[in-house]
C-alpha positions in Angstrom: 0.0 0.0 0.0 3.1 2.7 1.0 4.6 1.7 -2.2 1.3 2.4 -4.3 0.7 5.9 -2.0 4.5 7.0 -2.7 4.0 6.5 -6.4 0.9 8.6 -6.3 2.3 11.4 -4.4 5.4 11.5 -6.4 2.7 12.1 -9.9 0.8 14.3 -7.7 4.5 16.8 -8.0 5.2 15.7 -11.4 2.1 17.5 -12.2 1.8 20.2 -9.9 5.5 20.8 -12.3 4.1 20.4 -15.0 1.2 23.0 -14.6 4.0 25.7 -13.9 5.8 24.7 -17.0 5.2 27.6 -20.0 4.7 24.9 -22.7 1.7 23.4 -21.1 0.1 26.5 -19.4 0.1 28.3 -22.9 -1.5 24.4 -24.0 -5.4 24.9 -22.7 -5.9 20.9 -23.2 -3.3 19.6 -21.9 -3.6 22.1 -19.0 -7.3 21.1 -18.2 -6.4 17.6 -18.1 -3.7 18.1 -15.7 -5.3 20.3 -13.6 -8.5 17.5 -13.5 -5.9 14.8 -12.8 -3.8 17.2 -10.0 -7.6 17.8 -8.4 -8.5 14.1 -8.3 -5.4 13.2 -6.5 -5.4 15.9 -3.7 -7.4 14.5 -1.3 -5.4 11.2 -1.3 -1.8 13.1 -1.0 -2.9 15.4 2.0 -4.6 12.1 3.6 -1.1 9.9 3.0 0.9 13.2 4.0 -1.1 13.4 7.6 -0.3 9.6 7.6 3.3 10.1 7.6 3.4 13.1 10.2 1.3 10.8 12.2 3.6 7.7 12.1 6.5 9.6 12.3 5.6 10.7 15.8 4.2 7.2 16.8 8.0 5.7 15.8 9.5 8.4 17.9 6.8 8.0 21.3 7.6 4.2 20.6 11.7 5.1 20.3 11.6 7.0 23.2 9.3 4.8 25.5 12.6 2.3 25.6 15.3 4.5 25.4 13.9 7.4 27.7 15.2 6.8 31.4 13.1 10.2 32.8 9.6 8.6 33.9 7.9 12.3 33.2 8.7 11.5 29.2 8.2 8.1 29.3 5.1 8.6 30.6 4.2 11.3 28.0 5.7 9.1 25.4 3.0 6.1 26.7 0.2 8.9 25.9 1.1 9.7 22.6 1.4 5.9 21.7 -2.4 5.1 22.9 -3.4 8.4 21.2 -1.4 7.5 18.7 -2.5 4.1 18.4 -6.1 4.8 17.4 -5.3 7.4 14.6 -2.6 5.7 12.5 -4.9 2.6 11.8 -8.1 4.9 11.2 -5.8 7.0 8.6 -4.6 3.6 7.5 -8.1 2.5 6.2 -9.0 5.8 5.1 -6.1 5.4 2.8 -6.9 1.6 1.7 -10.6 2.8 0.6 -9.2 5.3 -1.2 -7.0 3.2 -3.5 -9.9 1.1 -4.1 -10.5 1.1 -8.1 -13.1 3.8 -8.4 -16.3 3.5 -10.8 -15.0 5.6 -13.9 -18.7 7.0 -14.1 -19.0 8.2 -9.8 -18.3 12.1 -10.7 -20.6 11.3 -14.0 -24.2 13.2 -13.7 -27.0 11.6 -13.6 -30.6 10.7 -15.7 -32.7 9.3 -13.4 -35.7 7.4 -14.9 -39.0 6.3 -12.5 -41.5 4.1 -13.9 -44.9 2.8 -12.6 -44.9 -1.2 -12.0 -47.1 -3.4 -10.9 -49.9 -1.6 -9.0 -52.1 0.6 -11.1 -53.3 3.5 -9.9 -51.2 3.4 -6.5 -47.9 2.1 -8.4 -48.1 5.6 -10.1 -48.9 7.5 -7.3 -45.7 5.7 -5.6 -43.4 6.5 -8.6 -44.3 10.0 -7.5 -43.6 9.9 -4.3 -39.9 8.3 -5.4 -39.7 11.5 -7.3 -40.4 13.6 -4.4 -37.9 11.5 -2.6 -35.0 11.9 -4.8 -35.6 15.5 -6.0 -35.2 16.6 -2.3 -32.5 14.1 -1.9 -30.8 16.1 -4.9 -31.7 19.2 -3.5 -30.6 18.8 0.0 -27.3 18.2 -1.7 -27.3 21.6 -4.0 -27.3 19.4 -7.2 -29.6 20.3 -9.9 -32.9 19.1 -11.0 -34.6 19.2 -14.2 -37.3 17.1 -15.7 -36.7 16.0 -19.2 -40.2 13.7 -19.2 -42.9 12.8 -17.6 -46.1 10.8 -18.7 -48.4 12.1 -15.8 -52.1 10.2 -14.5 -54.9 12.4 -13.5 -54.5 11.6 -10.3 -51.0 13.2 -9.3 -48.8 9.8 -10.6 -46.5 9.3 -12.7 -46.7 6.2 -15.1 -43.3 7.6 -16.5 -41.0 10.2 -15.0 -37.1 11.1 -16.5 -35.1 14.0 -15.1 -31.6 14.7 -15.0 -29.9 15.4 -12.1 -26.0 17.8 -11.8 -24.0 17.9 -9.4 -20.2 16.6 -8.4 -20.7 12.6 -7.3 -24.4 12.7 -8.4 -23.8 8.8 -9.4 -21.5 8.0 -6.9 -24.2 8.1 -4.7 -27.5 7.8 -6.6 -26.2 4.6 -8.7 -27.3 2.4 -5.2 -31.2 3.2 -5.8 -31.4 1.5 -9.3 -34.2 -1.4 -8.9 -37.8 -2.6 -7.4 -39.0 -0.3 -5.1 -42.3 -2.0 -3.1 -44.7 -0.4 -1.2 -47.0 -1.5 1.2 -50.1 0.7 2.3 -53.6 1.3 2.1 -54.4 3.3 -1.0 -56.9 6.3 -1.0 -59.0 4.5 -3.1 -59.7 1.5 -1.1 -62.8 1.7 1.0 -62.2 -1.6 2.8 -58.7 -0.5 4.7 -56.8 -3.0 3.0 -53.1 -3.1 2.6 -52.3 -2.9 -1.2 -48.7 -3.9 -2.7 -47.5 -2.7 -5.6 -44.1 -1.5 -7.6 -42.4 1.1 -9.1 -38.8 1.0 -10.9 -35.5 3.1 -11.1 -32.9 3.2 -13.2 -30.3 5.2 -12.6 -28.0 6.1 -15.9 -24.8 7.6 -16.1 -25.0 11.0 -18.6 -23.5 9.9 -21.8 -20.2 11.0 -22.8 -19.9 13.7 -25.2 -18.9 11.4 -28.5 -15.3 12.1 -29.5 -14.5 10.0 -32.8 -10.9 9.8 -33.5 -9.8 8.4 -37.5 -6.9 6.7 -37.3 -6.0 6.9 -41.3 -3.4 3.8 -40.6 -7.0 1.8 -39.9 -8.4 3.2 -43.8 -7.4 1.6 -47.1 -7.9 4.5 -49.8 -8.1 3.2 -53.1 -8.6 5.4 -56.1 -10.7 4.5 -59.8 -11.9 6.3 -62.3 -15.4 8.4 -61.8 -18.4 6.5 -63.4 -20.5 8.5 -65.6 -23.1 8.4 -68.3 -20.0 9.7 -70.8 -18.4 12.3 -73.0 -17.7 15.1 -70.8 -18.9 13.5 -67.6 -16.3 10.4 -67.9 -13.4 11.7 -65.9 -10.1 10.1 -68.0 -8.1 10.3 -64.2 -8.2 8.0 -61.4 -10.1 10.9 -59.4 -12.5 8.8 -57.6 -11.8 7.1 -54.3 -13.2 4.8 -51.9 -12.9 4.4 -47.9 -13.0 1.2 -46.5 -12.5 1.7 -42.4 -11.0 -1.5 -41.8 -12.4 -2.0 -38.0 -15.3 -1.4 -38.5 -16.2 -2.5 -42.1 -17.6 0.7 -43.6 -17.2 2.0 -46.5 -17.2 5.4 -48.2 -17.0 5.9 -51.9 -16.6 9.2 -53.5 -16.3 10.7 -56.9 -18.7 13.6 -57.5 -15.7 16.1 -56.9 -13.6 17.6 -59.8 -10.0 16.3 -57.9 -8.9 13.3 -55.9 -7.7 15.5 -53.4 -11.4 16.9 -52.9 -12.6 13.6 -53.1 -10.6 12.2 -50.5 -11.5 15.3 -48.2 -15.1 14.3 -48.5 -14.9 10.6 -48.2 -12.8 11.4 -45.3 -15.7 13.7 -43.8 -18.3 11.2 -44.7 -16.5 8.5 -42.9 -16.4 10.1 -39.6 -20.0 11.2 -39.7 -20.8 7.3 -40.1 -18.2 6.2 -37.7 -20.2 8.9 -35.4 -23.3 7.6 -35.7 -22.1 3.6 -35.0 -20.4 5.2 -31.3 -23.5 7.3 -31.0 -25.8 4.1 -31.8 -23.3 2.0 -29.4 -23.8 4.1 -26.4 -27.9 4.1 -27.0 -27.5 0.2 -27.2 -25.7 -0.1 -23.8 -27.7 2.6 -22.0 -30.7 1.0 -23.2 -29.4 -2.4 -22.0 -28.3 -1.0 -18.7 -31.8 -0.1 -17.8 -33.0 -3.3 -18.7 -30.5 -5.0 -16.3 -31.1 -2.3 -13.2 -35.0 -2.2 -13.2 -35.9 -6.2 -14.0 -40.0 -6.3 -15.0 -41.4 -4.1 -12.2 -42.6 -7.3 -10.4 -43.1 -7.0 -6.6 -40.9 -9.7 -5.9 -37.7 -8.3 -7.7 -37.9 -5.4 -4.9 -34.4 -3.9 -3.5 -36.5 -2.1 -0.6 -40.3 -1.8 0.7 -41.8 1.1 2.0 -44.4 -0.1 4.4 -47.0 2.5 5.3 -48.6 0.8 8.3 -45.3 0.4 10.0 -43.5 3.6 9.3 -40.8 1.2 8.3 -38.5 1.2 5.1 -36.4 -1.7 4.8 -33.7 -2.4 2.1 -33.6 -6.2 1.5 -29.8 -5.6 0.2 -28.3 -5.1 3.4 -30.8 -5.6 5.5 -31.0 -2.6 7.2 -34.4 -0.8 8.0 -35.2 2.6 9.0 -38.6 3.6 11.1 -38.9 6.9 10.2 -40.6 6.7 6.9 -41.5 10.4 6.7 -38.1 11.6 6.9 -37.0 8.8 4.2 -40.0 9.7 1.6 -38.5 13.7 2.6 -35.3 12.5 0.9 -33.1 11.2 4.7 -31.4 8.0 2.3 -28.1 8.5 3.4 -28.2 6.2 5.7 -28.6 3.1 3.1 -26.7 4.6 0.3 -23.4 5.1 3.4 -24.4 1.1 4.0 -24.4 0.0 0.5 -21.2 1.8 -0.2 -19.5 0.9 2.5 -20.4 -2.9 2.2 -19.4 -2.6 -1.7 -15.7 -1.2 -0.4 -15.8 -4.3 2.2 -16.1 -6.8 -0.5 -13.2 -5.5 -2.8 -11.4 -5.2 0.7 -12.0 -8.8 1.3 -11.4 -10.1 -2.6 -8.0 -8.1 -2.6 -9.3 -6.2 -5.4 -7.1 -3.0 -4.8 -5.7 -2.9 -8.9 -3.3 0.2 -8.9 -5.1 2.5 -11.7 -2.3 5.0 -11.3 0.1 2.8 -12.8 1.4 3.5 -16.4 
């Protein structure tokens, strides 16, 4: 772990360097990136700094516990070792969970997609009370809430409701909520008093990268024929036409309606990254679509993550197993406490599997 901590601190320099140097600061991209990279490693480097200030003085109260002969410092060297004690370990773990691999999407923001499941009537009216839920949530954090769509009932539900949600760690913590959601309660409709069950689901999507398509020209085979036309004037006697073929991928561009081959190959060129756009863009809508699928199941009652029982105040997350009885306050958007769980069980388990890759290698 020291080793893996000492090689991070020592890129944290190399950039903080970097960043002074005149050839990158006059270099706005590369300057953004380092300053993104420098920010992400901060709060690790002051952490492992306070950790070796901290062990430092533990070694020396340890040193001076068996060399000291004056009782007065040993004594004072036997304080700092039980104070000591306690706060190098905690810094310790601190540090472990923070080499953990991290979820490339946790600083991503968030679209946030509610439906209606089994249920009717009341499921809707629960998928707006999930709304509820999580736009306070959102707002008690100062992130930003906007609704994209909504497919409302005339009753105040929602059999559909998207919105996007901003702010710094939005999925970090929101991406725990994706599932069955179950409630249990008597619905306003229901003359009899009886307890009704039904289902609403999340889905909780990482915002979609801004597409960046990059033509590698080593990956295209150009090969260049004579223009096709109906003759005389319009039969070009040059081998001014020319064709794509993106070998990766498969497509192929052919083009021979300009005058030049140079103007042909500009426009074949431009052609072929508009298609190799729309095969990422198509790609990303594939796997957010299939994402969604795999986060919210069918919508049955017995796929739920937590219940909400009415009658009992009681909110329980089958996950963990952990149950709050103060219903209000979770409905008001208190969910800390089972997102903190749920994260902090997830860290446990790549603890426990060894799973500590070092992403900061090269």
């Amino acid at each position: 772990m020291l080793d893996k901590l000492a090689e991070v601190e020592r890129r944290y320099e190399e950039l903080e360097r970097m960043m002074g140097d005149p050839s990158i600061t006059s270099d706005t991209d590369k300057l953004v990136e380092y300053s993104k990279e420098h920010a992400s490693l901060s709060d690790m480097v002051a952490l492992y700094r306070e950790y070796k200030v901290q062990l430092d003085q533990f070694e020396q109260a340890t040193q001076m516990l068996y060399d000291e002969n004056d009782p007065e410092l040993r004594e004072m060297a036997k304080m700092d070792i039980d104070s000591l004690g306690k706060v190098v370990p905690a810094l310790e773990e601190q540090l472990k969970n923070m080499l953990l691999p991290k979820d490339p999407r946790d600083d991503k923001n968030v679209i946030m997609e509610i439906r209606a499941g089994t249920g009717g009537e009341e499921a809707a009216l629960f998928a707006a009370d999930l709304f509820r839920m999580y736009t306070r949530y959102a707002e008690g954090r100062k992130w930003k809430v906007s609704v994209s769509t909504e497919n409302e009932t005339g009753n105040g539900g929602y059999k559909s409701v998207s919105m996007d949600i901003k702010g710094k760690g939005a999925f970090s913590r929101l991406k725990w909520e994706s599932g069955t959601h179950r409630v249990q309660r008597v619905p306003s409709t229901e003359s009899q008093g009886r307890i009704h069950t039904s289902a609403a689901t999340v889905a909780v999507l990482a915002e979609l990268e801004d597409v960046d398509v990059q033509l590698n020209m080593n990956d295209v085979r150009v090969d260049v024929f004579r223009s096709q036309g109906a003759g005389g004037q319009s039969v070009n006697t040059t081998d001014s036409a020319v064709r794509m073929t993106h070998i990766p991928s498969g497509l192929v561009v052919e083009c021979q309606d300009e005058r030049s081959q140079l103007q042909n190959r500009i426009r074949a060129k431009q052609i072929l990254l508009n298609r190799l756009y729309d095969l990422e863009v198509e790609k990303q809508r594939l796997e957010r679509e299939s994402e969604r699928r795999g986060q919210v199941g069918t919508g049955e009652r017995s796929e739920k993550i937590r219940t909400y029982n009415w009658p009992q105040s009681r909110v329980t997350d089958h996950r963990i197993g952990l149950s709050s009885y103060n219903l209000s306050a979770v409905i008001d958007g208190d969910i800390d406490m089972f997102i903190d769980e749920l994260a902090t069980r997830a860290q446990a388990d790549k603890l426990s599997s060894g799973d500590t890759s070092d992403e900061y290698e090269d």
